[in-house]
N, C-alpha and C positions, 0 to 999 in steps of 0.2 A: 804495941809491937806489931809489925807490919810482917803479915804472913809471905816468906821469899818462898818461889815457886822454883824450884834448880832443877833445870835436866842439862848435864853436863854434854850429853848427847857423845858421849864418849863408847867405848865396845860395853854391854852388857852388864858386866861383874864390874867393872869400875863407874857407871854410873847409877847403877845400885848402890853402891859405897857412899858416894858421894853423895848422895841424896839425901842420908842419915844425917850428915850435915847441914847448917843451916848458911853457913859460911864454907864450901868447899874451897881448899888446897887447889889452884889451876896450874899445873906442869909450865916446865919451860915453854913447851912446845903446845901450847892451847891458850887462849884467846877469851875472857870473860865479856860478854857481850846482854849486858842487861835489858829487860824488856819491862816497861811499866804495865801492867796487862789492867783488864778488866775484865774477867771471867766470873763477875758476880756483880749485884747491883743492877738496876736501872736498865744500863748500856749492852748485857752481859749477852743477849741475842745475837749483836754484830760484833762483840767480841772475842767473842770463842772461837769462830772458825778463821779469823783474821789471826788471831794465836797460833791455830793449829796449821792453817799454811807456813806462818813465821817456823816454828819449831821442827814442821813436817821438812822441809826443804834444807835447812840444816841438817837434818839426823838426814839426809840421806847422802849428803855429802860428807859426812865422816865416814859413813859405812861404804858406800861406792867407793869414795878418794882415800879415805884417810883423813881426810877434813880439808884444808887448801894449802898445799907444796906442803904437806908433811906437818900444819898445822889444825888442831883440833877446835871445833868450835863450839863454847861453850856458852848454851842460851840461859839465861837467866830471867823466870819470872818474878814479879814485889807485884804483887795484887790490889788494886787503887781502889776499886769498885768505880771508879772515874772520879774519885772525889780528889779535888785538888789538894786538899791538905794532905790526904796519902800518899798522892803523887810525890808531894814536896819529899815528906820523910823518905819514901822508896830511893827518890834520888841522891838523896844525902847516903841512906845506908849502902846503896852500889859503886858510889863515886870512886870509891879509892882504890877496888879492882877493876871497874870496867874500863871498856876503852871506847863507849859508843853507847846512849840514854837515847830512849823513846818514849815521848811523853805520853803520848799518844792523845790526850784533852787538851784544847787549845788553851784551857784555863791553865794546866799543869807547864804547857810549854813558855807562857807568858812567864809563870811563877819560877822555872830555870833559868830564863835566857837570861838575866844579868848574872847567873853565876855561870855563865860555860864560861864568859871570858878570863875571869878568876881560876876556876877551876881547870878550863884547858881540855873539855871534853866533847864533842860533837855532836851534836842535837838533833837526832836523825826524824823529820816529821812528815812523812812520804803524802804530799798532798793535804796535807791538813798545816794545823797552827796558825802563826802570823803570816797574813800575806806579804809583809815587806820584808820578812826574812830574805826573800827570793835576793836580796839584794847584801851580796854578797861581799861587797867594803864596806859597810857598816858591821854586818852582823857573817862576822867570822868563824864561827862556829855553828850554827845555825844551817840548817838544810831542807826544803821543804821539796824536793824534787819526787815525781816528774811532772808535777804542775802544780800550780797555788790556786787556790779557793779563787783569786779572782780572773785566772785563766781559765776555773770552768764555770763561772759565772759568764763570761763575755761568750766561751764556746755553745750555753744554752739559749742565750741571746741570738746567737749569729742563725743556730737550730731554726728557733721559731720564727724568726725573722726569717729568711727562705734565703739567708746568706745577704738580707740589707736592713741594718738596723731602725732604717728612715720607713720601714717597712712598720715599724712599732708607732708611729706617729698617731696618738689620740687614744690609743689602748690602755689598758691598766693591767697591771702585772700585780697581782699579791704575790708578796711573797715570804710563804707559811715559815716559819722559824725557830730553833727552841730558843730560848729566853736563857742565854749562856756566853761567851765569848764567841764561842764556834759559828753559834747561829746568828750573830751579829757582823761576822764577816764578810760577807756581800755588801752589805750597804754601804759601804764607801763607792766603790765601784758605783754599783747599779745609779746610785742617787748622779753621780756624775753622766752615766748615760740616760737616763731620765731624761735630764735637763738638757741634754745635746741631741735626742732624738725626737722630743715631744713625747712621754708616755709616761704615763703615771703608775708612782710605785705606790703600795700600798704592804709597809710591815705589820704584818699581824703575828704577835710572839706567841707560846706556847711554854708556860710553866711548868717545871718540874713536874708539879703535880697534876699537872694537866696534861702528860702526855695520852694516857691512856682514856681520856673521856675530855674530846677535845668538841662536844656539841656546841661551844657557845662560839666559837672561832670557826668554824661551819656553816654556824646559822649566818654572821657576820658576811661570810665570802657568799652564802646566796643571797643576801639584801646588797652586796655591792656588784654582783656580777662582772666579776673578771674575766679579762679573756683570757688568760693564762695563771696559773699557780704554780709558781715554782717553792719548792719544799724544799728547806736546808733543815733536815732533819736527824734525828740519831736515834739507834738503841727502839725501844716503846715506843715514841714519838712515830715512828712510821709505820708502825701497824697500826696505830691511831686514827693515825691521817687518812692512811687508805681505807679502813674501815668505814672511815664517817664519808669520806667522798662516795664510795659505792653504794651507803645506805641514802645520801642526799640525791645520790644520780650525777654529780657530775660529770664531766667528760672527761672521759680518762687520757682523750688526747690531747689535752689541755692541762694537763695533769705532768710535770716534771720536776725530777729533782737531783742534786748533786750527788756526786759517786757514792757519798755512803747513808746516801737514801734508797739505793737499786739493789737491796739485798733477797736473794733467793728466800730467808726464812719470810722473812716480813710482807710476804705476797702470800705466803701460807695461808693467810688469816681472810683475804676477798680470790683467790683463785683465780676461775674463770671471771669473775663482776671486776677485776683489776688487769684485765686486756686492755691492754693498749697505754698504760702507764710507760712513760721514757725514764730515763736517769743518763747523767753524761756520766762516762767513765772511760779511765785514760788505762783498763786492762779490761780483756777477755782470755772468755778460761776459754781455752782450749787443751780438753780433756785427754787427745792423742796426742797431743806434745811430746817430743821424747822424755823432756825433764818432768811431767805428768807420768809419764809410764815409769819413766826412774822409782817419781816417787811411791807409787804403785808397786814396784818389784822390791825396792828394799826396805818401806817402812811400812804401807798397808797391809802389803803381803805377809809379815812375820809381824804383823800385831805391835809392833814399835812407836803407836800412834794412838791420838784420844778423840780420832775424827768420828764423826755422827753418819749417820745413815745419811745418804744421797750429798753428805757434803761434800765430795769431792770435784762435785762436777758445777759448786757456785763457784758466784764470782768472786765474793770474800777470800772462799778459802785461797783459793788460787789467786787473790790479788796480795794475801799473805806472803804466797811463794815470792814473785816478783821483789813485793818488801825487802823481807830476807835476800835476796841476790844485789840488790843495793848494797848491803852492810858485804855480800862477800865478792863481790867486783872494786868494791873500796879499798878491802882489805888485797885483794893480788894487786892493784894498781899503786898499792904503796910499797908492798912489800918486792915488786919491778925495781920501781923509782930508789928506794932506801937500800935497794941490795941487803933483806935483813928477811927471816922467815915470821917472826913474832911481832908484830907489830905493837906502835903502843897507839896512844889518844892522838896523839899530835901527829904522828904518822897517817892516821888513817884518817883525820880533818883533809890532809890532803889528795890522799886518795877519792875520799868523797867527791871533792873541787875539780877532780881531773877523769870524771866518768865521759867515758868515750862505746854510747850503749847506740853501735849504728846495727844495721842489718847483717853485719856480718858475724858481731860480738854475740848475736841472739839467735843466730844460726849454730855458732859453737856452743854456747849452752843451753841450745833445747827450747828457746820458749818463742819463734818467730811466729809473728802474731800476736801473743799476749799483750804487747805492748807497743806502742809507735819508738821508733829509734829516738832520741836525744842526746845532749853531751850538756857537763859543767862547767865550770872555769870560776876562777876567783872572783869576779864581778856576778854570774850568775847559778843563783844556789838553787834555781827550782829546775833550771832544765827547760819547763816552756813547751813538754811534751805536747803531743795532741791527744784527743780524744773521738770518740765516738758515742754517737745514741746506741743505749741498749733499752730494746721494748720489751715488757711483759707480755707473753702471749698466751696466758693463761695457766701455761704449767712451767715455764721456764724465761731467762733472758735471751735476746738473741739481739744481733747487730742488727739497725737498721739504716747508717749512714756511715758515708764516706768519711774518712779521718778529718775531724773539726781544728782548727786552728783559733787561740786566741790573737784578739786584736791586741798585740803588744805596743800599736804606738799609741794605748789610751792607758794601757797599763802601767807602762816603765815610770813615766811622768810620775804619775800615782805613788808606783812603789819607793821611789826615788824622793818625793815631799815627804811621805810617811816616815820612813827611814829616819830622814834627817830630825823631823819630829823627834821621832822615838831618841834618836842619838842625844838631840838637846834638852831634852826632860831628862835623859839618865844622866847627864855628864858629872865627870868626864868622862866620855866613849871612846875606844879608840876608831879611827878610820882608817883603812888602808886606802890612801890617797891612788899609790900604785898599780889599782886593778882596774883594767880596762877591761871593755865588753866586748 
């Protein structure tokens, strides 16, 4: 039995009540929005405060608003440890009140996607999971916005290339990986630009067990001398990595890695010796945000919250918040569209499909900057955001490049063969022939 984590994020005395519960009663008017969390295990570092933006940003919009047009939202954790088979169960035990699964392991999101179509539920995978989900007439319920693993694969490429890939000609690129679905995701991609710019890749995986004493994958990268390492890393894995590179002397500006390798704890561990390490990431915190200072006056403030010391001002936590305003810009965009206040699962698939997050939407809620504008539509489930470099500077992240764009006409192609892949090994699939881009 899968330990369910419930903050109804309701007033006080009623989610106290609730909590007692292991299955709470959701009112007409509130909304069960389950989260597959990871706050133990392996993974439980970048975890925790990606949970605690999720949950922080909800509970302050019940208490500020009331929750969204008079509905209440109610977060739901099932504790995975990231192990896919937990995941499986957690998603079975939420299915039948929630209206919205976050798998959050790429392993976990593989192992739902053929039942949302069955089941009817919407697979919210913010930047992570299948990169072909992005493609949105095959996989209909499915959402991997506001960019897919191989949008920031191409955006760290475009980085280090000085914005021309031909710029990579005769290089060698490792690139460090954990040994899992997640950290297999690049290599499609990359192997195709490999081949179209002249530069050689080199996968070196990272075992389970060898997150945390990764010497022999170290010694490897200085008998091959690459000019760049890119790290698709998670959890342990990256205090690993950066640990061993500053005790080998690598260069740390040679040193990159995907958004949830650029976590504020996991620099903890090399400090000052981990200057100059990059990570691409499609959000920055920005700590005087109005919707930061929100969350600050209604949840920090009165202790409504299970944030860590100095976490408020990563990038996790706050890429948590962002999270959560996906799942409640869904939820008002349906609940517009349906003329209805409660939305259910099918409802709010659409909403998802029809996010319109430009400069103005994120002016109204507080977070200009955190993130680059994008929109979705039926044909595209990832959005296609852009991103930026963030460097270690020794005590913190900070931006050091202008908004990154993926090369989308190397992608699409890609997403588009995969897709149809995936559709004709599962069949019968449905397609919506209908969706155009």
């Amino acid at each position: 039995m899968k330990r369910l984590r419930t903050n109804l994020l309701l007033p006080a005395a009623l989610a106290a009540a609730c909590m007692l519960s292991a299955a709470p009663a959701m009112s007409e008017d509130s909304v069960s929005l389950p989260n597959l969390s990871y706050r133990t295990g392996p993974f439980a570092a970048t975890g925790i405060p990606l949970m605690n933006g999720q949950r922080d940003y909800m509970t302050m919009l019940n208490e500020r608003d009331g929750g969204v047009n008079g509905v209440k939202l109610g977060y739901e954790e099932c504790e995975t440890g990231y192990s896919t088979e937990k995941g499986v169960e957690c998603y079975e035990k939420t299915k039948a009140t929630g209206i919205i699964t976050q798998p959050w392991s790429t392993g976990i999101t593989l192992q739902v996607l053929p039942k949302s179509n069955v089941d009817k539920i919407p697979i919210l995978a913010p930047g992570y999971g299948f990169s072909p989900m992005a493609d949105g007439k095959v996989f209909h319920w499915a959402f991997n916005m506001p960019a897919s693993y191989w949008d920031g694969a191409s955006m760290i490429l475009k980085n280090i290339s000085d914005g021309n890939l031909d710029n990579l000609k005769g290089k060698k690129i490792v690139l460090l990986h954990l040994d899992h679905p997640y950290g297999k995701e690049p290599i499609p991609l990359l192997e195709v630009l490999a081949e179209k710019h002249g530069f050689t890749l080199l996968p070196i995986p990272v075992g389970l067990k060898e997150m945390q004493n990764q010497s022999a994958q170290w010694l490897q990268i200085r008998r091959e001398k690459p000019d760049f390492v890119v790290m698709w890393g998670w959890g342990a894995m990256n205090a690993g990595a950066l640990t061993e590179a500053a005790k080998t002397k690598f260069p740390m500006d040679k040193f990159v890695g995907i958004w949830w390798s650029g976590h504020d704890g996991d620099m903890a561990s090399v400090g000052e010796a981990g200057k100059g390490y990059r990570s691409i990431s499609w959000s920055v915190p920005v700590s005087d945000s109005p919707v930061m200072q929100d969350i600050k006056k209604y949840v920090l403030d009165p202790k409504k919250t299970e944030i860590g010391e100095g976490e408020f001002d990563w990038v996790f936590y706050q890429r948590g918040v962002l999270i959560s305003m996906f799942t409640v810009e869904g939820i008002k965009a349906a609940q517009e569209h349906f003329d209805t206040k409660v939305v259910t699962a099918e409802q709010l698939r659409w909403g998802l499909e029809n996010l319109k997050i430009d400069d103005a939407k994120l002016a109204e809620i507080g977070m200009t900057g955190m993130i680059a504008p994008f929109s979705t539509s039926c044909a595209n489930h990832a959005g296609h955001a852009g991103g930026w470099m963030l460097e270690w500077d020794g005590a913190k992240f900070v931006k050091v490049s202008d908004l990154l764009q993926a090369d989308e006409s190397v992608i699409e192609p890609l997403v588009e063969a995969e897709a149809k892949k995936y559709a004709e090994a599962n069949a019968p699939w449905p397609i919506n022939e209908d969706c155009k881009m």
